[in-house]
LUMDREN-496324 format. One line per 4 residues: number of its first residue (from 1); their letters; for each residue x, y, z of N, C-alpha, C, O. Coordinates in steps of 0.2 Angstrom, whole numbers, plus 5000, padded with zeros to 4 digits. Layout:
BEGIN
NUM> A> X:Y:Z:X:Y:Z:X:Y:Z:X:Y:Z ~ ... $
end
This chain:
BEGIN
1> XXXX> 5004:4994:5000:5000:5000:5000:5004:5006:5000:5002:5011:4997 ~ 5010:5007:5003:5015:5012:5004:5024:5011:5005:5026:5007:5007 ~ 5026:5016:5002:5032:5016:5002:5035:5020:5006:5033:5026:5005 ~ 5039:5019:5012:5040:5024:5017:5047:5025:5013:5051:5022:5010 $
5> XXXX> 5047:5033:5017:5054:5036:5015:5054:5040:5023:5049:5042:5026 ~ 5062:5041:5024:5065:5045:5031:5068:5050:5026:5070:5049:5020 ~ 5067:5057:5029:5068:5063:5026:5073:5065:5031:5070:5068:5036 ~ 5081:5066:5030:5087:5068:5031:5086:5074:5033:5087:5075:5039 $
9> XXXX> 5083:5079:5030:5087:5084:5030:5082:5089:5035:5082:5095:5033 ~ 5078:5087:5040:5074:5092:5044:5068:5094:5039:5062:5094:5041 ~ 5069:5096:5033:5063:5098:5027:5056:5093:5027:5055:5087:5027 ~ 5051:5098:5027:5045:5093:5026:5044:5089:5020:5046:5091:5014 $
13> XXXX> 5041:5083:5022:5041:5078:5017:5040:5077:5011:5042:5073:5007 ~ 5035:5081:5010:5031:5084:5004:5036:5089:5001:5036:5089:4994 ~ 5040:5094:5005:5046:5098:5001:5049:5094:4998:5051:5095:4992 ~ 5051:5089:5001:5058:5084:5000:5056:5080:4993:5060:5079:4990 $
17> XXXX> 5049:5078:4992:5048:5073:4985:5047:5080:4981:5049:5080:4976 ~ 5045:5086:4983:5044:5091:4976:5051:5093:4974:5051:5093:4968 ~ 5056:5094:4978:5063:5097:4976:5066:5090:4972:5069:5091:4967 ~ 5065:5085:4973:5066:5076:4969:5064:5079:4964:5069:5079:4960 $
21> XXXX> 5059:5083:4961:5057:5084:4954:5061:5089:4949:5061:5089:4943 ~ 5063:5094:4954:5066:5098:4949:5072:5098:4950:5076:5097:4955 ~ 5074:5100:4940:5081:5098:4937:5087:5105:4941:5086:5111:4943 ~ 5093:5101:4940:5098:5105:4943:5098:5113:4939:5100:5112:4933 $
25> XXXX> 5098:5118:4941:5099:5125:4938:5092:5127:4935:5093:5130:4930 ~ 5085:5125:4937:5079:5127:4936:5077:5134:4939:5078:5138:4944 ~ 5073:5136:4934:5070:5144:4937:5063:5143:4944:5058:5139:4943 ~ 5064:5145:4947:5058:5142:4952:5056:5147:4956:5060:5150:4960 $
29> XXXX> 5046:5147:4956:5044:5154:4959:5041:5148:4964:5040:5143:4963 ~ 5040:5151:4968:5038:5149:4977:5033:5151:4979:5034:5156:4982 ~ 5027:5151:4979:5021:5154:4979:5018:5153:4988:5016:5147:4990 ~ 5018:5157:4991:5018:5154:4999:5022:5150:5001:5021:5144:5004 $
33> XXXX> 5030:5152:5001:5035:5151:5002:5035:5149:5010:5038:5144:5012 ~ 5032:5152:5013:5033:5150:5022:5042:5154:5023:5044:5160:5022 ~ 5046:5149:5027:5052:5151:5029:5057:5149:5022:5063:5149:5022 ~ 5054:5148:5019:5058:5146:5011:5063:5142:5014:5069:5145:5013 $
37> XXXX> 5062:5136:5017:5065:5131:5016:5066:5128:5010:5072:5127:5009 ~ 5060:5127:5004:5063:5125:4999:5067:5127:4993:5068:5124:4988 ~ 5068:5132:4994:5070:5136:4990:5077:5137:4991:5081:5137:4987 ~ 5077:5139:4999:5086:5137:5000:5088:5130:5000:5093:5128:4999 $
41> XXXX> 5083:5125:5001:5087:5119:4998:5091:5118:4989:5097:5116:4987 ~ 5085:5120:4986:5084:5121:4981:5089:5125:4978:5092:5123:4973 ~ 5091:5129:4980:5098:5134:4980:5107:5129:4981:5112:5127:4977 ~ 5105:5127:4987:5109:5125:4989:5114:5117:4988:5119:5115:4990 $
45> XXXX> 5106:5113:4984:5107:5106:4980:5108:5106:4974:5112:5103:4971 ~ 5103:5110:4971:5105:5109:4964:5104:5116:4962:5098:5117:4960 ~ 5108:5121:4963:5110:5128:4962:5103:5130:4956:5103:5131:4949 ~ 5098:5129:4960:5093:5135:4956:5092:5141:4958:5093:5144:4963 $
49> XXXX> 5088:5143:4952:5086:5153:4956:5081:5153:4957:5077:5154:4952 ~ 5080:5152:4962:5074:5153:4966:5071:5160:4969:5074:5164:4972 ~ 5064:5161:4968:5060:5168:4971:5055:5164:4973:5052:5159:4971 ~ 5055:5167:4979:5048:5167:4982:5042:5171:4985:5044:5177:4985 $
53> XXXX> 5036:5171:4986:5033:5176:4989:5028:5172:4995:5025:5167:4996 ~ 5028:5177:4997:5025:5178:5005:5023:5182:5009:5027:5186:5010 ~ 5016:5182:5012:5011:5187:5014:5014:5189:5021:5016:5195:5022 ~ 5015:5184:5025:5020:5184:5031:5022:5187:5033:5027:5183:5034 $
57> XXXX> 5024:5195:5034:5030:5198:5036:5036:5196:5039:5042:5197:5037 ~ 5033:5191:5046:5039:5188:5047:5043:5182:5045:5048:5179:5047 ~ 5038:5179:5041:5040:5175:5037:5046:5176:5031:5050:5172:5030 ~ 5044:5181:5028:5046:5185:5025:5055:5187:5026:5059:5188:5022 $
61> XXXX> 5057:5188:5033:5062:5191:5035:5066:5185:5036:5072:5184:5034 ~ 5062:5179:5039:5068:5173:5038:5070:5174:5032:5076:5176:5031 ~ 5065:5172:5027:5069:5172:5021:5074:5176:5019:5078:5175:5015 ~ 5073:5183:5023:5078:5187:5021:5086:5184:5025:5092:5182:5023 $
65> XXXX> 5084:5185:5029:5091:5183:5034:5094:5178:5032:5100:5177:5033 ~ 5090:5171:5026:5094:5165:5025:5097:5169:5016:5097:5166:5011 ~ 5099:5175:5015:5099:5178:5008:5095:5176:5003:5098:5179:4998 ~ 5088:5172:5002:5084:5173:4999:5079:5177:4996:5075:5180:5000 $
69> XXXX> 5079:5177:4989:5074:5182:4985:5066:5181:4986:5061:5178:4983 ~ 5066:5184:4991:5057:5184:4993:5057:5190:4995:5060:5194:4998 ~ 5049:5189:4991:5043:5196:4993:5038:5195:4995:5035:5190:4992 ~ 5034:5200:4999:5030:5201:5002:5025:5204:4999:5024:5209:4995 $
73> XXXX> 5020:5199:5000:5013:5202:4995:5006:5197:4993:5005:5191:4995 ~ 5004:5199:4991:4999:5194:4990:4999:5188:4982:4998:5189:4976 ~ 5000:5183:4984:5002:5178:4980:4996:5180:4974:4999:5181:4969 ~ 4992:5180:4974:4986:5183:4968:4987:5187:4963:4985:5185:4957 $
77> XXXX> 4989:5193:4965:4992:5198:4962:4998:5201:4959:4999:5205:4955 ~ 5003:5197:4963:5009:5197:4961:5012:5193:4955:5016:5195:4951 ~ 5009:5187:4955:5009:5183:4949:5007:5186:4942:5009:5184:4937 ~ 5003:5191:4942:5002:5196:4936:5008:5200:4934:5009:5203:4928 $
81> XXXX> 5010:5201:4939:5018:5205:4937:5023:5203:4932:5025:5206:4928 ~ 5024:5196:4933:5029:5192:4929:5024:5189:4922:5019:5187:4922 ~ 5030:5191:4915:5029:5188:4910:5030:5180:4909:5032:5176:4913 ~ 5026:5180:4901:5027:5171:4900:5029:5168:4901:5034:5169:4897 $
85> XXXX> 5029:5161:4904:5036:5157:4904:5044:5160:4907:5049:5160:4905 ~ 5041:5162:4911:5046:5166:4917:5050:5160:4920:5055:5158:4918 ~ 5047:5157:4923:5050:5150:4927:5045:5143:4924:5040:5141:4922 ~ 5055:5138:4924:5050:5132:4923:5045:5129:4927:5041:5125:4926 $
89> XXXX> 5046:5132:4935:5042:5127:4939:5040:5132:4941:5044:5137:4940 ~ 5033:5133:4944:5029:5138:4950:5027:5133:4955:5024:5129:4951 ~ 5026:5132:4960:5026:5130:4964:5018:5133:4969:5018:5139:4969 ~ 5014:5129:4971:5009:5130:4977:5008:5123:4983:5006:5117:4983 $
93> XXXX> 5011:5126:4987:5013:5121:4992:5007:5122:4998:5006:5127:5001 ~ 5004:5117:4998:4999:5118:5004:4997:5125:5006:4999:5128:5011 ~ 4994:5127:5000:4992:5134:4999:4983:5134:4994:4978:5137:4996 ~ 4985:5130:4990:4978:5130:4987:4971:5130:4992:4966:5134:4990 $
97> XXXX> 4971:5127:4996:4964:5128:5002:4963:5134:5004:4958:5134:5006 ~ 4968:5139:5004:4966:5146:5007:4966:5151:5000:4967:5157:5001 ~ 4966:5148:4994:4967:5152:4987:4957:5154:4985:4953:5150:4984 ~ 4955:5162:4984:4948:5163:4982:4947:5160:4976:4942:5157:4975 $
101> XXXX> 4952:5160:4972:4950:5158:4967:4955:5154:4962:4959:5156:4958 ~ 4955:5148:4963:4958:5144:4962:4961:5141:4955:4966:5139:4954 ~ 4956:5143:4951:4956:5142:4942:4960:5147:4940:4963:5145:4935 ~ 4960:5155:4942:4962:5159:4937:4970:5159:4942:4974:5163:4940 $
105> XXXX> 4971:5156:4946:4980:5157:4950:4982:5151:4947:4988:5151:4945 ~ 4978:5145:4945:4982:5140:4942:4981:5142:4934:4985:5139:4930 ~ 4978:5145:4933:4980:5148:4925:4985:5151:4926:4990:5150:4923 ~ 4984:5159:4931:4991:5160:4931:4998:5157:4931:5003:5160:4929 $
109> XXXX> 4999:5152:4934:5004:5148:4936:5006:5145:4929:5012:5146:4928 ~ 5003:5143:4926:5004:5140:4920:5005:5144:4914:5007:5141:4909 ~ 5004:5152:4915:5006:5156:4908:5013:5156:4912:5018:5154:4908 ~ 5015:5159:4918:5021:5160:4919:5025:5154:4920:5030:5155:4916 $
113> XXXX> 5024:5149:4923:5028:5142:4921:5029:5139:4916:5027:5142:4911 ~ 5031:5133:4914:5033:5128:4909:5028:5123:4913:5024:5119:4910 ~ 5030:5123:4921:5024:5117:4923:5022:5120:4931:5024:5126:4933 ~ 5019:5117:4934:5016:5121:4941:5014:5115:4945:5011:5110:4943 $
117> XXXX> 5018:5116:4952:5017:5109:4955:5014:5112:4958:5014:5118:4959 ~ 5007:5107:4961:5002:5110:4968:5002:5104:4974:5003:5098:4972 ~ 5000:5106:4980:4999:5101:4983:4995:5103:4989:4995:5109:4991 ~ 4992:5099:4993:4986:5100:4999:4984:5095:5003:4986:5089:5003 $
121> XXXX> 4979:5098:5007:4978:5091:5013:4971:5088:5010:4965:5090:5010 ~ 4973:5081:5010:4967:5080:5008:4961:5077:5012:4962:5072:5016 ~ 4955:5079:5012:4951:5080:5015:4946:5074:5016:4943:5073:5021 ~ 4946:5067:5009:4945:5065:5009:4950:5057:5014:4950:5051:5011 $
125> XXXX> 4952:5057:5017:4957:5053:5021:4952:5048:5027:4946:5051:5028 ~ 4953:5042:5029:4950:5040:5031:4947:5043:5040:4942:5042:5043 ~ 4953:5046:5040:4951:5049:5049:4947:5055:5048:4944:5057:5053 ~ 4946:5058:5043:4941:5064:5044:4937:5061:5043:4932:5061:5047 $
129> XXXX> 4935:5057:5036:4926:5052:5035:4924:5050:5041:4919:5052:5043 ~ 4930:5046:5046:4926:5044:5055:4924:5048:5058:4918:5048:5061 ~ 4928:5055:5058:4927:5059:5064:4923:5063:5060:4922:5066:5065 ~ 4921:5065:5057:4914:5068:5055:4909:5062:5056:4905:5064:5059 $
133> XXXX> 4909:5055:5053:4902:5051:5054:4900:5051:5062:4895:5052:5065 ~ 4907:5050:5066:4906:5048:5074:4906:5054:5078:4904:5052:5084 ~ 4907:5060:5077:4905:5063:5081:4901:5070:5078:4898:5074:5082 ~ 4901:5070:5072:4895:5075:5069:4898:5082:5069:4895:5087:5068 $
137> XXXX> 4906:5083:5070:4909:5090:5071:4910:5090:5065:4909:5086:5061 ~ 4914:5097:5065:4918:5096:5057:4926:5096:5059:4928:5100:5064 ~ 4930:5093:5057:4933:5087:5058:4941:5094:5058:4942:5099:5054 ~ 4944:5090:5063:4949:5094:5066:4955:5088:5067:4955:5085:5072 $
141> XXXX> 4963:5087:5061:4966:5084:5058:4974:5089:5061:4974:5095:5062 ~ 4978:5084:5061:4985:5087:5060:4988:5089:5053:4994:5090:5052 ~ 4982:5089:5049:4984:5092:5042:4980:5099:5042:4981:5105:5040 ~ 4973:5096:5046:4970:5104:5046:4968:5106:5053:4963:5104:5054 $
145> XXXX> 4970:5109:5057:4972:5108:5065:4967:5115:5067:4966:5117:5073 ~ 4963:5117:5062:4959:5121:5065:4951:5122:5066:4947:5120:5063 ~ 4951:5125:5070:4941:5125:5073:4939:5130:5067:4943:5135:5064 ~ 4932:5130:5066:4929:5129:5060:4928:5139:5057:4927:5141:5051 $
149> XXXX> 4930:5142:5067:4927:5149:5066:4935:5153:5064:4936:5159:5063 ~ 4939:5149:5066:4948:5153:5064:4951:5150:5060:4957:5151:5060 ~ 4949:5145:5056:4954:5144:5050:4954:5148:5043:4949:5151:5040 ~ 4962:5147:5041:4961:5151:5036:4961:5147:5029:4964:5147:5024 $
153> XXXX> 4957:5142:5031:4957:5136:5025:4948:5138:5023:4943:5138:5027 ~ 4947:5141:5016:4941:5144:5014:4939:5137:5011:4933:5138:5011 ~ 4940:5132:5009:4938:5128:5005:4941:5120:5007:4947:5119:5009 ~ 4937:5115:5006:4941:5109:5007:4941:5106:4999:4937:5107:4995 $
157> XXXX> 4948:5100:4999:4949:5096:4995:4949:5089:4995:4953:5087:4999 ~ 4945:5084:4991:4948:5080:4992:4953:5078:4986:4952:5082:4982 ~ 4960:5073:4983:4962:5071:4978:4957:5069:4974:4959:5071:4969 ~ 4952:5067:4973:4947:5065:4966:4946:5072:4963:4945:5073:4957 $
161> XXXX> 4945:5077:4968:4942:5084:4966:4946:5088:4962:4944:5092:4958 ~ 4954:5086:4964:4956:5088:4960:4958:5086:4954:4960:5090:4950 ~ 4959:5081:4953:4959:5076:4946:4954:5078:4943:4954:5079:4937 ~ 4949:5079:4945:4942:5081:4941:4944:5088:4938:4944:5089:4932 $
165> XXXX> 4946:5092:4941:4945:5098:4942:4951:5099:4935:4951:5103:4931 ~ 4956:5096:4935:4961:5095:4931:4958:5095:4924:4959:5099:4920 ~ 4955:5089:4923:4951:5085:4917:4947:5093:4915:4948:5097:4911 ~ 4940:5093:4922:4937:5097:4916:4940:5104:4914:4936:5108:4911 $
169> XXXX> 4946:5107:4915:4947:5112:4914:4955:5112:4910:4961:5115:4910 ~ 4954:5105:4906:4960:5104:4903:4965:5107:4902:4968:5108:4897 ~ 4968:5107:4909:4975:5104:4911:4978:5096:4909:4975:5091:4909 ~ 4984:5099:4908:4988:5091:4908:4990:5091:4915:4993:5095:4918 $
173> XXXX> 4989:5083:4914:4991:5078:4919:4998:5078:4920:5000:5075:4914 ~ 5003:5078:4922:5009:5075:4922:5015:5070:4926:5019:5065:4925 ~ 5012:5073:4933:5014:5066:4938:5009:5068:4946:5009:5074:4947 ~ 5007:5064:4949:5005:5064:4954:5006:5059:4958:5004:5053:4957 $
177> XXXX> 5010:5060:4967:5011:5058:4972:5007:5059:4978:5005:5064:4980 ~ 5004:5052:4982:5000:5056:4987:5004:5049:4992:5005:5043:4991 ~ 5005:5056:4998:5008:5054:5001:5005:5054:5010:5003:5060:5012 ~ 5005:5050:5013:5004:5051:5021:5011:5051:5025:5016:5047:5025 $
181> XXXX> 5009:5057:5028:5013:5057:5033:5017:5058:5040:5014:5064:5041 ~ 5021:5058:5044:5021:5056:5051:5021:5064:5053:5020:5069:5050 ~ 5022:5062:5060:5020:5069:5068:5028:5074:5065:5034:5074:5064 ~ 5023:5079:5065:5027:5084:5063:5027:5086:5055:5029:5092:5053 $
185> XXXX> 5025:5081:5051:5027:5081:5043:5033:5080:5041:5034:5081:5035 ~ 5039:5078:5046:5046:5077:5042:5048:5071:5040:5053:5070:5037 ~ 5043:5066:5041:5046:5057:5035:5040:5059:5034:5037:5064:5036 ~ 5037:5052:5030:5031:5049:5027:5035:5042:5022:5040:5040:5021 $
189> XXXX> 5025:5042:5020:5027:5036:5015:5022:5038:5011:5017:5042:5012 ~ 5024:5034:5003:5020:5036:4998:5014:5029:4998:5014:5023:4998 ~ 5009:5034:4996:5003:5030:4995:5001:5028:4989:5000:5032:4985 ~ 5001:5021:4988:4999:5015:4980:4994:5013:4980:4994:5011:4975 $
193> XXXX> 4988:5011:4984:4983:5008:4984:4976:5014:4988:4974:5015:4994 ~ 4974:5016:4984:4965:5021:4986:4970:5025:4990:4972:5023:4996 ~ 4973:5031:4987:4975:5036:4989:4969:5042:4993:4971:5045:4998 ~ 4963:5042:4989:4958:5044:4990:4956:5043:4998:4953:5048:5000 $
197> XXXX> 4958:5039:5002:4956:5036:5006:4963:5038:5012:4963:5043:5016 ~ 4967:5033:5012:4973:5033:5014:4980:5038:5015:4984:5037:5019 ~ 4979:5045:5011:4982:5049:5010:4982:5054:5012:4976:5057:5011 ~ 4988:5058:5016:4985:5064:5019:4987:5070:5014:4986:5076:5015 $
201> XXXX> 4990:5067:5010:4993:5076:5006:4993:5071:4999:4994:5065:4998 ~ 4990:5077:4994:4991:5075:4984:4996:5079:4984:4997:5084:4988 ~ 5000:5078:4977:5006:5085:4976:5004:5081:4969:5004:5075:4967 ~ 5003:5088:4965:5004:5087:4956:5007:5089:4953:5010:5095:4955 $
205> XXXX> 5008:5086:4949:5014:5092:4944:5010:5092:4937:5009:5088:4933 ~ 5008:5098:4936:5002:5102:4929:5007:5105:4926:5012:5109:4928 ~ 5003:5103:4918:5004:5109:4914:5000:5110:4909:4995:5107:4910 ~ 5000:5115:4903:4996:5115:4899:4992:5111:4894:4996:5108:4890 $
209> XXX> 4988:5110:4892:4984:5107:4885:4988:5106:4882:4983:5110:4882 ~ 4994:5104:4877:4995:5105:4871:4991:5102:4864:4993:5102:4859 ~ 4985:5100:4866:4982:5096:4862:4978:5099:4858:4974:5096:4854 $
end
């Protein structure tokens, strides 16, 4: 059913399989960078150039302090700034759930990219089905750890929703990993068998139609 991996280097586990995908000296924009962890990895494994952006003021300042290219601002907007095929990858890392509108930032992602990884918590996993059937709340996870009236999660996902969502808005498919993973989020294991079910986080890698 899964393939477990230990993740050396302190980065989250979901970081550590998206940095596996990108080639050494890649252009790569960071979209809710957080502490830009991945990006100084990124930097510093396989010398790419990396940008980031981020709402976080102080967020924002680690990255400064690690000498990383982030800015401050709102990821929706800023994406309008940069011309076509700016960067081969754009990246949205456990960001899409708090995104309003989530078609026209994955379009944008896709004019400025060559390809656009995404990833989130999936909502469809078998401990939120329980804990919504057995106790009638709305279900409160180590992926999504907040009460219903202060999270900044506007939307939930499951992985079917977004395959769907893929398909009818003709995006190409190009690889998808879903993965469960342990306290803290620093290992896991990749999920092979009813992801839909078993999996706490999908991460995709899209690009456009060319058909």
């Amino acid at each position: 059913m899964s393939t477990t991996k230990q993740n050396k280097n302190g980065m989250r586990f979901d970081l550590q399989l998206i940095a596996s995908w990108i080639e050494p000296g890649a252009k790569v924009l960071d979209l809710g960078c957080g502490n830009g962890d991945l990006i100084y990895h990124l930097r510093e494994k396989k010398a790419a150039h990396g940008i980031g952006i981020e709402h976080d003021e102080v967020k924002v300042t680690h990255c400064i302090e690690k000498g990383l290219s982030v800015l401050q601002g709102d990821i929706n907007e800023e994406v309008l700034d940069y011309p076509d095929n700016a960067f081969d990858y754009v990246i949205l890392s456990q960001t899409l759930q708090q995104v309003y509108k989530p078609l026209t930032l994955i379009h944008s992602i896709l004019r400025i990219g060559h390809k656009g990884i995404v990833s989130f918590p999936n909502f469809s996993h078998w401990r939120i089905r329980l804990q919504l059937l057995l106790s009638g709340y709305a279900p409160i996870t180590r992926q999504l750890p907040y009460q219903w009236y202060d999270t900044p999660n506007i939307r939930v996902i499951a992985l079917k929703d977004f395959r769907k969502f893929i398909k009818e808005n003709s995006f190409k498919m190009i690889k998808e990993v879903d993965i469960n993973t342990n306290p803290k989020d620093k290992s896991g294991s990749v999920i092979r068998i009813l992801p839909n079910l078993f999996a706490t986080f999908g991460i995709f890698m899209i690009g456009k139609d060319t058909s």
